[in-house]
N, C-alpha and C positions, 0 to 999 in steps of 0.2 A: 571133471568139473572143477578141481582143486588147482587145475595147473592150468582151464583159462581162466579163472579171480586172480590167480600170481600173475598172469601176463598183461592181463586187466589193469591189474594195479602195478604193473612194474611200468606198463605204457603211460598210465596216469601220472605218475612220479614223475617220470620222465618227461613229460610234456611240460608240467608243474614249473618244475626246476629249470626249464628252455624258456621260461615265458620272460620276457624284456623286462630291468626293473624302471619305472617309473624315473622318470628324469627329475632330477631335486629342480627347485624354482626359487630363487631370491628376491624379495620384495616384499610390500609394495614402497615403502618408504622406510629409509633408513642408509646409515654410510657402512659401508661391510669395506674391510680390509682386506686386502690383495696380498702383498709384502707381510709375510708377518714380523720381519723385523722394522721396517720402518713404522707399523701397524701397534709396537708394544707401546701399551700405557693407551694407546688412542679406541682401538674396534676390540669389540668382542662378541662381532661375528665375522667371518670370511666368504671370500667371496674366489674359486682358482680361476684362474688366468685360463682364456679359452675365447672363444666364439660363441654369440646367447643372443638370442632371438628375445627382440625387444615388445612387449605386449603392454598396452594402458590398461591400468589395472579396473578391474572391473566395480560394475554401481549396477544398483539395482533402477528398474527402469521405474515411476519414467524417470528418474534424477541420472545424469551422467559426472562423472570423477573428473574434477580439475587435472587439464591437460597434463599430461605425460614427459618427463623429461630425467636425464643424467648426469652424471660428471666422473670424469675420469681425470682422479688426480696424482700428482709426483708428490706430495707430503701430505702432511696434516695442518691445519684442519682443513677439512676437505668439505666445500660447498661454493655455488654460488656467490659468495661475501668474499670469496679467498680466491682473488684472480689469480696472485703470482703462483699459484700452487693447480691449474686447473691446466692440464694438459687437453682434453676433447668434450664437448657439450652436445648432447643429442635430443633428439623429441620426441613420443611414440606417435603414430598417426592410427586414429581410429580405426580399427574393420584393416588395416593393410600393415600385414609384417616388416619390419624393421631390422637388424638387425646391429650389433658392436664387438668389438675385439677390444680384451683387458689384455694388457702386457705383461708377463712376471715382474716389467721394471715400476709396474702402476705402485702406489703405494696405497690408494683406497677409491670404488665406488662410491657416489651419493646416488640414491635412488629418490626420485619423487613422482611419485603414482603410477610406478611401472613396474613390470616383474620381467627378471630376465628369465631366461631356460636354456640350459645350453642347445646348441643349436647340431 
């Protein structure tokens, strides 16, 4: 009996420690920094270079969250007001996945009412 509870629990562990961790998510609004060095003094949060499935951030019904959109930029400050600094501009579209690629050379996301995930 003592050595199937050990294999019991040696399975269980085992299974435990096999399970996927959850994929971190950034959002829903805010500018997260890419580049930490072009990033110093400006973000103090990050954001790694990758591929991220784009999602509008969620509202409780019936009210739905002001449309969904991005910006990927080469400096700071980084938004919509600051064209010379905005390399790519996106939108989330409701109910249908999207998706973006941030480059190492980016120097910061603006997020407004989207959350990315990596993809």
């Amino acid at each position: 009996m003592k050595l199937l509870v050990s294999v019991v629990a040696a399975l269980l562990a085992a299974a435990v420690s096999a399970a996927p961790a959850a994929a971190r998510s950034y959002g829903s609004n805010g500018v997260f920094g890419v580049n930490a060095e072009a990033a110093a003094g400006w973000a103090t949060a990050y954001i790694p270079p990758g591929r991220y499935r784009v999602d509008q951030a969620p509202s409780m019904p019936p009210y739905q969250s002001a449309p969904g959109s991005w910006v990927r930029c080469r400096a700071f400050p980084c938004g919509y007001s600051f064209g010379g600094n905005i390399i790519a501009v996106g939108h989330a579209i409701r109910d249908v996945p999207t998706f973006m690629d941030i480059a190492p050379s980016d120097a910061a996301v603006a997020l407004y009412n989207v959350t990315l995930t990596p993809a």
